[in-house]
C-alpha positions in Angstrom: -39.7 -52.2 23.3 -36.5 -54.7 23.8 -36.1 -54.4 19.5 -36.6 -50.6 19.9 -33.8 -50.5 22.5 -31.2 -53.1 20.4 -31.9 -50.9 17.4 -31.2 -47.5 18.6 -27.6 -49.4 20.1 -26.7 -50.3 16.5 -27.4 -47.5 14.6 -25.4 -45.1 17.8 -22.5 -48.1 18.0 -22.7 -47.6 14.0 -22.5 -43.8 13.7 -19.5 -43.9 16.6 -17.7 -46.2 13.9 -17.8 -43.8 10.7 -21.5 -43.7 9.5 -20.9 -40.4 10.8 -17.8 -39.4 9.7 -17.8 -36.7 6.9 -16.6 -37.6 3.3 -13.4 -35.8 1.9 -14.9 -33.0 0.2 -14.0 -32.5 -3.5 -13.6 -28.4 -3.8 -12.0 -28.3 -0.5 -9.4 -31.1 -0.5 -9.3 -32.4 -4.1 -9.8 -29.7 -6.7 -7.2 -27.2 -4.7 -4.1 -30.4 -4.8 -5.3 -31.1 -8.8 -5.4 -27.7 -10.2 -2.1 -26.7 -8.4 0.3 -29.7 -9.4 -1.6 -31.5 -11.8 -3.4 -29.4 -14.6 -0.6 -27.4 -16.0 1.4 -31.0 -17.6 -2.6 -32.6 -17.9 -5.2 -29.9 -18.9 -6.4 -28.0 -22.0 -3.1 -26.7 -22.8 -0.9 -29.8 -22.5 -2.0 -33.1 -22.1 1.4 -35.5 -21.3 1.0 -39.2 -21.9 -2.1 -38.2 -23.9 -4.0 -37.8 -20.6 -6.2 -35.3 -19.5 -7.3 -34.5 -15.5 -9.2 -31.9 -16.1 -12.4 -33.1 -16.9 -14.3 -36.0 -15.0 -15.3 -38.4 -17.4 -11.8 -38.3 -18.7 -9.9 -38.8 -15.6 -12.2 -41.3 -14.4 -12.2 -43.0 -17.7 -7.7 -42.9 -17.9 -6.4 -43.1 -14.0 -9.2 -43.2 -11.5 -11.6 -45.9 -10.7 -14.2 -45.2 -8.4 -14.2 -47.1 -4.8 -11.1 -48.6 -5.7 -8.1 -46.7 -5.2 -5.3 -49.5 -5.2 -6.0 -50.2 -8.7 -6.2 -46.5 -9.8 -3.4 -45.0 -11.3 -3.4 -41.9 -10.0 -3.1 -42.8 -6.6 -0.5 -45.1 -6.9 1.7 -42.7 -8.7 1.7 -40.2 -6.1 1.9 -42.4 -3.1 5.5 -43.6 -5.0 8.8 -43.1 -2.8 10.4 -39.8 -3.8 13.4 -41.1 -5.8 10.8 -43.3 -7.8 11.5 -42.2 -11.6 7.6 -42.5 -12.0 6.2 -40.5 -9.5 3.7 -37.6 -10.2 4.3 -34.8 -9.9 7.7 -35.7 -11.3 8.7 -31.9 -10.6 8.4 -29.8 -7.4 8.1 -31.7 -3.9 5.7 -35.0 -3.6 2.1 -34.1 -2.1 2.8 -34.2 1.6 1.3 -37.1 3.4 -2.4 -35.5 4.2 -2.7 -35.1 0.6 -2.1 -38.5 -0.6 -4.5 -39.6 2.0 -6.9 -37.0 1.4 -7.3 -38.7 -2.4 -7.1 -42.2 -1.4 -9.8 -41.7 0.5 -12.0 -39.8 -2.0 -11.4 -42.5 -4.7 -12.2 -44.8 -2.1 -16.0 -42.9 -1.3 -16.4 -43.1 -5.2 -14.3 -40.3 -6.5 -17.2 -37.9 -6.3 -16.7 -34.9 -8.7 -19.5 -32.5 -9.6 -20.9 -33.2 -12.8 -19.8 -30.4 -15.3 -16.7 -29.1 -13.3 -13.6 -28.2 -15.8 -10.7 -27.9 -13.4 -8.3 -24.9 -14.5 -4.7 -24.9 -13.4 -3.8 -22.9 -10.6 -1.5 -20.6 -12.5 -4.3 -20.0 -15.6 -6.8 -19.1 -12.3 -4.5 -16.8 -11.0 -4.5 -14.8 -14.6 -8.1 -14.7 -15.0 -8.5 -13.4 -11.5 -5.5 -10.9 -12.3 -6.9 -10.0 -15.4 -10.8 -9.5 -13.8 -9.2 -7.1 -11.6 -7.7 -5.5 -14.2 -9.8 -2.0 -15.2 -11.5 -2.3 -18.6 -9.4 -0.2 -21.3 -10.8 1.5 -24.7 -10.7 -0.7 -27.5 -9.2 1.7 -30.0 -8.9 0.5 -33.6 -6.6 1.6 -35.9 -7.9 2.7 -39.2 -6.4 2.7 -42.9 -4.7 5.9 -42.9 -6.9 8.2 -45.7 -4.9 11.1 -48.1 -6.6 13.4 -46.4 -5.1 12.5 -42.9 -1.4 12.0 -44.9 -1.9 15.7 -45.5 -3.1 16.6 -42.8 0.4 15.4 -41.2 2.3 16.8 -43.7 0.8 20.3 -43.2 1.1 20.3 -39.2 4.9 19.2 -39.8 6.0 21.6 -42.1 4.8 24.4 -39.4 2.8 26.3 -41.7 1.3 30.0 -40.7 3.4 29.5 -37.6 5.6 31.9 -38.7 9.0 30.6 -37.7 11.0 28.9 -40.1 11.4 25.8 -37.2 8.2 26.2 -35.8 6.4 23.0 -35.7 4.6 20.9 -33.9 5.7 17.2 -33.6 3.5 14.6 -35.6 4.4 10.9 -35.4 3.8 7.5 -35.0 2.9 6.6 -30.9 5.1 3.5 -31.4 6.1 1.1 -33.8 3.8 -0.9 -36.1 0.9 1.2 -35.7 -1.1 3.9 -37.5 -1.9 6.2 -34.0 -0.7 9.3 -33.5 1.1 11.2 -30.9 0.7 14.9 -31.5 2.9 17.5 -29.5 1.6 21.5 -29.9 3.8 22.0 -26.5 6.9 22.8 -28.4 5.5 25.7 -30.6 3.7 26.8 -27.4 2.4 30.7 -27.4 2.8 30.8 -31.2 -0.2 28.2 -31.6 -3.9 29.8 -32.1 -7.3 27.7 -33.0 -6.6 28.2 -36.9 -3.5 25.6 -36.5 -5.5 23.1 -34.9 -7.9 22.9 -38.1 -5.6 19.8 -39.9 -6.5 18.1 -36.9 -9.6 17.3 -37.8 -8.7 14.9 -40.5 -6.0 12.5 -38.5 -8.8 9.8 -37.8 -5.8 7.6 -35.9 -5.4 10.9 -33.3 -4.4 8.9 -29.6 -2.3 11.3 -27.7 -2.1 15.2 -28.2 -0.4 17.8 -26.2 -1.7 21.2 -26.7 -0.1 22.6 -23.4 1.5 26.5 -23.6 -0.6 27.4 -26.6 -3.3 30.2 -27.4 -6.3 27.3 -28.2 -9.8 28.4 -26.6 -13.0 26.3 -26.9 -13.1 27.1 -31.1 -9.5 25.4 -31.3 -11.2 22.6 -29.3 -14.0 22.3 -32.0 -11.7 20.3 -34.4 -10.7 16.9 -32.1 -14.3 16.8 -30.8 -15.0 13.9 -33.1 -11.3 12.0 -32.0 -12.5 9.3 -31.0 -9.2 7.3 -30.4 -8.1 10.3 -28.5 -7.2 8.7 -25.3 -4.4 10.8 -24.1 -5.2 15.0 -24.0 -3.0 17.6 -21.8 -4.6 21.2 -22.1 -2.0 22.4 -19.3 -1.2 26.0 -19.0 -3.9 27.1 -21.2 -6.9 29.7 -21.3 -9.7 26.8 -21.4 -12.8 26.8 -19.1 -16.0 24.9 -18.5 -17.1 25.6 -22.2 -14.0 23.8 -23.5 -14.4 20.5 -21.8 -18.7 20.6 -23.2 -16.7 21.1 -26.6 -15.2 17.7 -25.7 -17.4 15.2 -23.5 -18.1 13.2 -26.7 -14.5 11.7 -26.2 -15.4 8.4 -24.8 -12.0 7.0 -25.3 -10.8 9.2 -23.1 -8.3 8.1 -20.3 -6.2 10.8 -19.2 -6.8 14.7 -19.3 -4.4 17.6 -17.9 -6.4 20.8 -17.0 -3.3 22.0 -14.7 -3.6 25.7 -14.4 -6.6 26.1 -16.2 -9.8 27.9 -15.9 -11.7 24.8 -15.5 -14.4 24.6 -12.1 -16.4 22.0 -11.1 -19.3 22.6 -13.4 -16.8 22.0 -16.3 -15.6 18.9 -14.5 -19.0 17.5 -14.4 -18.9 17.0 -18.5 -16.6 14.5 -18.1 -19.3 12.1 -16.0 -19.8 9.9 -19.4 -16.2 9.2 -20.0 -15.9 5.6 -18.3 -12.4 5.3 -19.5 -11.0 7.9 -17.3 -8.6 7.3 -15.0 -6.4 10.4 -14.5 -7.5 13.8 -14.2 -4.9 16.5 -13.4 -6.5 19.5 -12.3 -3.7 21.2 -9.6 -4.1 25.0 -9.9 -7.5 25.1 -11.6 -10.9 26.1 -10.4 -11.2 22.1 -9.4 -11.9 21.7 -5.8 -12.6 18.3 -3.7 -15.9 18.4 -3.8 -16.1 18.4 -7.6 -13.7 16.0 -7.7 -15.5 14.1 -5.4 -18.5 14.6 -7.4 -17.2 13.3 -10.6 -15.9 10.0 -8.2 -19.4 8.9 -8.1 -20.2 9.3 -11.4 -16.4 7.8 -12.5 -15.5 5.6 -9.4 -12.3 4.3 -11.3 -11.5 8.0 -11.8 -8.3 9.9 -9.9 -8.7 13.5 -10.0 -4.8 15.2 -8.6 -5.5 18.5 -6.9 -2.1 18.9 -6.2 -0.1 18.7 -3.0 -1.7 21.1 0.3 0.6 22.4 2.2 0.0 21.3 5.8 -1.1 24.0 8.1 1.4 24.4 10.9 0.5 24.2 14.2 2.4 25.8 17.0 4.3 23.8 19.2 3.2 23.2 22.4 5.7 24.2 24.7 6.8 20.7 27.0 7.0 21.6 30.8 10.5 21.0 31.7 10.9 18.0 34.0 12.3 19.4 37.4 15.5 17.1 38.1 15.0 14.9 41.2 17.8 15.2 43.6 19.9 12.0 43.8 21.6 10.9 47.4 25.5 11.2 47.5 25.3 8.1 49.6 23.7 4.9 49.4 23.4 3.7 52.9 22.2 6.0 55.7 24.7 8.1 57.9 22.7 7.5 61.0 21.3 4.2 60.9 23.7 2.1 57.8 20.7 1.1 56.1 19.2 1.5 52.5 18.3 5.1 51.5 15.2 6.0 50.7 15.1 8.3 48.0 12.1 10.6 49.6 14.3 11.8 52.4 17.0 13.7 51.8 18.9 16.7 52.8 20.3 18.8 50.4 23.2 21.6 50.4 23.4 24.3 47.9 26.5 26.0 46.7 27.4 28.6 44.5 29.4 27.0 42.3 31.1 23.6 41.1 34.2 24.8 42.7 32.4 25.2 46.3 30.6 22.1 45.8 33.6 20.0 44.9 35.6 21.1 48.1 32.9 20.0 50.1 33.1 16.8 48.8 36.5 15.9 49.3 36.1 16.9 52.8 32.5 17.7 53.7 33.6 17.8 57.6 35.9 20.3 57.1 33.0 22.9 55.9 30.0 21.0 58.0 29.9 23.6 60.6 28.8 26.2 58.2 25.9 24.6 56.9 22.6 25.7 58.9 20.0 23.4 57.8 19.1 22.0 54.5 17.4 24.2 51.7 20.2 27.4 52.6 20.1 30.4 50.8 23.8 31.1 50.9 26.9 29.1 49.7 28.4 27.4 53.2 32.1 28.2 51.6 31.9 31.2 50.1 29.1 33.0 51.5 27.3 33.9 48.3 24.1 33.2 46.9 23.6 29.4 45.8 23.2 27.7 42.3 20.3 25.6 42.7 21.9 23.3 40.6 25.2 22.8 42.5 23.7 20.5 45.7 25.2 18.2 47.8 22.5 15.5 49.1 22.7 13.2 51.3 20.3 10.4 51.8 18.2 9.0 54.4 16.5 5.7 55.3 13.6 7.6 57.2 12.3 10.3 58.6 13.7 10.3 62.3 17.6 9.5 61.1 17.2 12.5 59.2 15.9 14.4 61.9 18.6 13.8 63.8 21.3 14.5 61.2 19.6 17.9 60.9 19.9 18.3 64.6 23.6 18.1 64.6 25.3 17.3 60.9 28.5 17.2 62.8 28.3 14.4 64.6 26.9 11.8 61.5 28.7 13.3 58.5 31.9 11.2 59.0 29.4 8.5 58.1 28.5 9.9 54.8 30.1 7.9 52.0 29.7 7.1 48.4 
């Protein structure tokens, strides 16, 4: 019983020592200190001195030696004073005290690091997170650009059967270095039927078009239902409806689509369900409403369908009750008895005007004998009927003081002062 007893002792007197204590762990206090200030000069990318941290068996095997951090390099680099010329990391501000100790002590415990963990600098972590976050986008690939779709170009750019001698559509390069095109039907406008849309169907490298302001109807439509690097199409201001955007759901490319001031309603919107591109869907003045735009949400979640601005129905205004001003005392101390006023008991004379009221003030024992009692009806100077708003008030410290001013104003109004 007496070895049970000195046992359990040692193993408690132990555990209060440090058996207990918790080792430093690597992905909370080690991998974070590493991957911020250590990977960028000694990772995948760049590997100064010829050293690499980002992998265990080659940090262990270069700067770190397990249970032994006094002869491992890297701690005795970072623990240098901050003026040391071989101090890591030689740019920014040293690791702050808990740092340092935080890896001394982990080297110490045997420099644990789980097997198969490739540390990634913190900035090359923050741009694959950034870029997971990012929404997927169409791959579109640009293709060798045929004779047929050269004439095709050619014959939307001389503005043939358009019947204006500077009637054309503009047909070019989206940008730079690349075969895609960027079609604009906007700038002909009403003069463009389905018949001009025909060359169309041979520009393979189609990305944007604008058919806004024209004449098309689903049959114009009929010739870009096989663009598939179409990712840009704006069918604003136009005579299209539900059957025009079935003509089109094959466009899987698709990101953005104007049907502003269409005829489209929420059974056309409902063709675009298979479009995971889209992202933008402009629909302000159509036969769109929220539901269907909420409706195509579930199917699209990335999706943005703009309805428009609503104009915010106006409520009346609720007319505010005018606060009733509170009568203020023309004195601060009582007539009767000299002390504080209290601002409940007062005694208030009305005139008719300023004019009245202000000779009262300058002598209000001069016109005394005229009032009759607080509350009067008529103006004590001139006799008329009184402006509610023109009051002298005088101010009492209870009840029975003014009592007894009411009782005869004459004999305490001497008293009243400012």
């Amino acid at each position: 019983m007496k070895r049970i007893i000195a046992l359990t002792a040692t193993v408690t007197a132990l555990g209060l020592n440090g058996w207990a204590e918790d080792k430093v762990d690597f992905a909370k206090s080690i991998q974070g200190v590493l991957e911020a200030r250590c990977i960028d000069c000694h990772g995948s990318k760049k590997q100064k001195g010829d050293l690499r941290l980002d992998k265990k068996e080659l940090a262990l095997e270069e700067v770190i030696r397990p249970g032994k951090s006094a002869e491992s390099e890297l701690y005795k680099h970072i623990s240098l004073p901050a003026d040391h010329e071989d101090i890591m990391p030689p740019k920014g501000d040293p690791l702050t005290k808990e740092q340092i100790e935080a890896i001394k002590k982990w080297i110490d415990e045997g420099a644990n690091w789980p097997d198969g963990l490739v540390l990634v600098s913190a900035k090359d972590r923050a741009e694959a997170k950034a870029a997971a976050a990012r929404l997927p986008e169409p791959e579109i690939k640009e293709v060798p650009v045929s004779d047929a779709e050269k004439a095709a170009i050619a014959r939307l750019a001389s503005g043939e059967g358009l019947g204006e001698k500077y009637a054309a559509p503009l047909v070019m390069a989206l940008a730079q270095d690349t075969k895609l095109i960027y079609a604009n039907f906007r700038l002909v406008g009403k003069n463009v039927n389905d018949g001009h849309l025909a060359p169309l169907a041979d520009i393979r490298n189609l990305s944007e078009l604008d058919l806004g302001n024209t004449q098309i109807t689903v049959a114009g439509l009929k010739h870009i239902s096989k663009a598939n690097s179409l990712t840009k199409l704006s069918l604003a201001n136009t005579a299209i409806d539900d059957a025009g955007l079935k003509q089109i759901e094959g466009l899987s490319n698709l990101m953005s689509l104007n049907l502003y001031n269409t005829k489209v309603t929420d059974a056309g919107l409902a063709s675009l369900k298979n479009m995971k591109f889209l992202r933008k869907v402009y629909a302000w003045q159509s036969g769109v409403t929220e539901q269907g735009a909420a409706e195509l949400k579930k199917a699209l979640p990335n999706v943005d369908v703009n309805l428009g601005f609503k104009l915010a129905k106006a409520e009346p205004k609720k007319e505010e009750k005018k606060k009733e001003a509170k009568p203020v005392a023309f004195n601060k101390k009582c007539p009767v008895s000299g002390k504080d006023v209290d601002p409940a008991k007062l005694f208030a004379i009305s005139f008719c005007c300023g004019n009245c009221l202000g000779d009262f003030t300058k002598d209000p024992a001069k016109h005394i004998a005229k009032v009759k009692g607080p509350d009067n009806k008529k103006c004590p100077i001139s006799g008329k009927d009184i402006d509610a708003s023109k009051q002298f008030v005088i101010g009492f410290c209870c009840g029975n003081c003014l009592g007894d001013f009411t009782k005869d104003p004459a004999k305490h109004i001497a008293k009243v002062k400012k």
